[in-house]
C-alpha positions, 0 to 999 in steps of 0.5 A, spaced: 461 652 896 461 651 888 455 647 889 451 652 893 453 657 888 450 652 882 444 651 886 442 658 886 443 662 881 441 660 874 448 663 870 451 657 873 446 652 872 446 653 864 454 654 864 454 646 863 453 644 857 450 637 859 444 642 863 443 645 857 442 640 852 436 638 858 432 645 856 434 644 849 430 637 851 424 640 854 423 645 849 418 640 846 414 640 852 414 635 858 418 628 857 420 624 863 427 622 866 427 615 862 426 619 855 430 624 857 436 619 859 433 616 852 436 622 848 443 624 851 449 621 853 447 621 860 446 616 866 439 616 870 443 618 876 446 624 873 440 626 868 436 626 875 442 630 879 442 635 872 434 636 874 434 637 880 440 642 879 434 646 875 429 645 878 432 648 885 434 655 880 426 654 878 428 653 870 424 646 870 418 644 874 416 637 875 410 633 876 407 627 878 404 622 874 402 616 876 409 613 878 413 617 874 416 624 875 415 629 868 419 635 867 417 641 863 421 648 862 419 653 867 422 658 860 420 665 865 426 663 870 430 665 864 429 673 865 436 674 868 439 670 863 436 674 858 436 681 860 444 680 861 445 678 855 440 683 852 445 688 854 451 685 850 446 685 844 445 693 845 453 694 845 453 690 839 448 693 836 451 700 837 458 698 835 455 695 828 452 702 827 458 706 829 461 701 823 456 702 819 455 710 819 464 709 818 463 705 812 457 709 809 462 715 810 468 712 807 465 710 801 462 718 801 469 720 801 471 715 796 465 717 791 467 725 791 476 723 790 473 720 783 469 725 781 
């Protein structure tokens, strides 16, 4: 069951660290498996079942070229992911001006007991 639930939602494609060190890869631009595998920590087969993971949430997209396959990010499949963590940062914000506002008025206050 974790496996389906990997495969089709992009929150729990990105939860793993190794998936997102391949899109931190493929922000360059279009690599193939081998300069991928030449890059991080990984096994060809565990790079390639990483790509297909990705590949199945539309987060990269492949192409052949001759005998090899090249993967480039497909970053628009991402929007979920942004407009979740977009609302966080809105409630942050909103936060960081209450604390703002709070402190610009104690130091009002403490202005005026020196006078």
């Amino acid at each position: 069951m974790a496996r389906a639930s990997t495969t089709s939602d992009v929150f729990n494609a990105v939860g793993d660290a190794n998936r997102r060190a391949i899109l931190d890869l493929l922000l360059t631009g279009e690599k193939a498996v081998g300069a991928i595998v030449g890059q991080i920590s990984l096994p060809q087969p565990q790079v390639s079942t990483h790509l297909r993971v990705l590949g199945d949430v539309g987060l990269v997209r492949s192409r052949a070229e001759g005998r090899r396959r090249l993967y480039c990010l497909a970053p628009e499949q991402l929007r979920p992911l942004r407009d979740w963590v977009s609302s966080y940062e809105r409630a942050i914000n909103d936060r960081l001006d209450r604390m703002e506002d709070y402190l610009v008025e104690l130091q009002r206050q403490g202005g005026h007991s020196d006078t």
